[in-house]
C-alpha positions, -999 to +999 in steps of 0.1 A: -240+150+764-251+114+751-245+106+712-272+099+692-273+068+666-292+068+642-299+034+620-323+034+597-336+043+559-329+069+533-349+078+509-356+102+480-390+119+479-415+134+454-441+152+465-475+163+446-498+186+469-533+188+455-564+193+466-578+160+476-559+126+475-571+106+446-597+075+447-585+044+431-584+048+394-590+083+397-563+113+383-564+144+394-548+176+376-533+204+392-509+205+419-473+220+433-446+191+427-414+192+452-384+168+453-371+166+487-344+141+511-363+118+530-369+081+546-376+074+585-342+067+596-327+103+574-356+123+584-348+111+620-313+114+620-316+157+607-343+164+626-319+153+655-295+173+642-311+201+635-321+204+675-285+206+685-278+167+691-246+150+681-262+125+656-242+097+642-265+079+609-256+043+596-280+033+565-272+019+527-278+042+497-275+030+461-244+042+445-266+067+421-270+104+423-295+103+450-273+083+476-242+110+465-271+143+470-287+124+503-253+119+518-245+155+511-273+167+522-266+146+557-229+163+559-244+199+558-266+194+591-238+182+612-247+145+607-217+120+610-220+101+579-187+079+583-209+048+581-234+051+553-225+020+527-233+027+494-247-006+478-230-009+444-265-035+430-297-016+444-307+019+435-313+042+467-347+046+481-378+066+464-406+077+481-440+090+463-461+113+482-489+123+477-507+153+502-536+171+504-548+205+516-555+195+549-516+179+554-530+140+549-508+120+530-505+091+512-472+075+507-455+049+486-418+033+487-396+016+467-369+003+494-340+000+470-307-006+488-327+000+523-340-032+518-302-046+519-291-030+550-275-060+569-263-069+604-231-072+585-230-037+580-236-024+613-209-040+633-187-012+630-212+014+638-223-008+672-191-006+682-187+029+688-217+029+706-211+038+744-232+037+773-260+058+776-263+066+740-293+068+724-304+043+697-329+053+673-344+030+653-380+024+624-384-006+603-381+007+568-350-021+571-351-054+572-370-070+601-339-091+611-314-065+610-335-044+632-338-071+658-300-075+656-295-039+659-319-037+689-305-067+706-267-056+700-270-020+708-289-025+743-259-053+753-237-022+748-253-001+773-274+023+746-308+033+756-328+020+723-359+039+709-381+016+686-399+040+663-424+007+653-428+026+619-447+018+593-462-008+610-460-045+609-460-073+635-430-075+656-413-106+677-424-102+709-388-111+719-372-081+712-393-058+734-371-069+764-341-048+748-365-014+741-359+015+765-391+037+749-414+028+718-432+052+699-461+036+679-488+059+666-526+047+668-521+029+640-489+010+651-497+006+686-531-012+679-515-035+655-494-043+685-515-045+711-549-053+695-561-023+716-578+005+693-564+037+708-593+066+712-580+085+738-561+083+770-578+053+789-572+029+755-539+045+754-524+035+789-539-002+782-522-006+749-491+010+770-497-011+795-496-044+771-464-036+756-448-030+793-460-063+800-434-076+774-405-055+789-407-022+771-397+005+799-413+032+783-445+039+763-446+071+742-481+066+719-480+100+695-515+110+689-516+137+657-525+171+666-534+159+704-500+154+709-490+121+726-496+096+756-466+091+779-464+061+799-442+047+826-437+035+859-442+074+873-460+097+844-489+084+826-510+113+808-514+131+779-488+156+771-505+184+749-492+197+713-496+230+703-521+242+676-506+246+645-528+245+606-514+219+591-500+217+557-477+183+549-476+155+582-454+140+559-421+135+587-442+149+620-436+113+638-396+116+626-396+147+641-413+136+671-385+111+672-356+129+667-366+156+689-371+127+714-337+116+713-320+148+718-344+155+751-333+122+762-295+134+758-298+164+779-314+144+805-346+165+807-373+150+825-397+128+804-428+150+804-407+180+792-390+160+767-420+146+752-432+186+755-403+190+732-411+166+706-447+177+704-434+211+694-409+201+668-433+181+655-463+205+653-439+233+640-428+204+613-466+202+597-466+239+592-440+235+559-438+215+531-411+185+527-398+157+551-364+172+564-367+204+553-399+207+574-377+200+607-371+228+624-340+246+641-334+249+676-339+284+679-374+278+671-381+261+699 
């Protein structure tokens, strides 16, 4: 089986789950408080775990009692955690969340020593990489060091997922080195200028980002479940109903569960099947990582 590489953010999150999400200038009283282990590229990298793959996570923690607990946390799924740098300037990543009762969220995030990650840093990381490994990659990191990560990781062979979260405005010139990208609505509108309402805007905002050499489209679509596109499948694969309760991490999920399909070579509707599961199973707990679920219960 394929390794799985995970680059990416850590974060530290606290959670309030009230009823509604406040209005500007509005505070509302009440509510369950949880501190929990999150960012992107962590929630990724357990979820992956989690599911059975062998995950490998390279990201920059402040040297503080989050990056120590984070880092622990990472050890005690299985997660190879040989090249986590612990900045000894920025704090580690916080994250404040706020949900609803319905599972909508509303998040904040102070970057810290995510913000720092370098290509410096990831040189030794790269070079275990092997072909046929699976890349996994957000932008919670700088810009830069995500294009170098894309750019040096598909020269070794890796098959690179660009999770093109949260989203921002990408160089077109790093498409070319994408094997799958998984924008939501939001991300793959803001990348394509195509508002995505269903399955025919779907394939043409999968179809724009082919055009600039991304082999594979994977748009997730919430609760529907998500919009596969390539040069064979192009539908939408179903998710299963679930009542919702915290969509904090379902798109990490999503991800991770991704790669590890990927790794056991499972044919693309069934792996995208897969991730539409962990995911929907995800939204039915509270928390980022802790939400991710086993493989059993798949």
């Amino acid at each position: 089986m394929s390794s799985i590489f995970v680059i990416g953010s850590s974060n530290t999150d606290m959670v309030i789950r009230s009823e509604k999400l406040p209005a500007p200038g509005e505070t509302i009283l009440g509510g369950e408080f949880l501190m929990t282990a999150g960012g992107k590229g962590a929630n990724q990298a357990v979820a992956a775990a989690k599911l059975g793959g062998k995950v490998t996570f390279a990201c920059k923690v402040g040297d503080d009692i989050f990056g120590r607990q984070a880092v622990q946390g990472f050890k005690d799924v299985g997660v190879n955690t040989d090249f986590i740098c612990a900045d000894p300037v920025h704090p580690s990543g916080v994250a404040l969340i706020l949900v609803d009762v319905n599972g909508e969220n509303s998040i904040a995030v102070a970057p810290g020593a995510n913000g720092n990650l370098q290509p410096v840093d990831l040189e030794t990381v790269i070079e275990q990489i092997k072909p046929g490994d699976i890349v996994l990659i957000q932008l919670e990191i700088p810009i830069q060091t995500v294009a170098y990560a894309i750019e040096q990781c598909h020269h070794k062979g890796a098959r690179v997922i660009l999770n093109p979260a949260p989203a921002c405005v990408l160089d077109d010139a790093i498409f070319k080195y994408v094997h799958t990208i998984t924008p939501n609505e939001t991300e793959a509108e803001l990348l394509t200028g195509i508002k995505v309402t269903g399955q025919q805007s779907a394939a043409a905002a999968a179809a724009i980002l082919m055009t600039k050499g991304v082999k594979n489209v994977i748009i997730t679509l919430g609760a529907k479940g998500a919009y596969h596109h390539d040069n064979l499948l192009n539908k939408i694969i179903p998710s299963p109903t679930v009542t919702a309760i915290d969509s904090t991490a379902a798109g990490d999920v999503f991800n991770g569960a991704l790669a590890v399909a990927l790794t056991e070579n499972i044919s693309p509707e069934d792996a995208v099947a897969f991730a539409c599961k962990a995911a929907a199973i995800s939204v039915t707990r509270m928390g980022a990582q802790a939400s991710a679920p086993m493989r059993s219960e798949l």
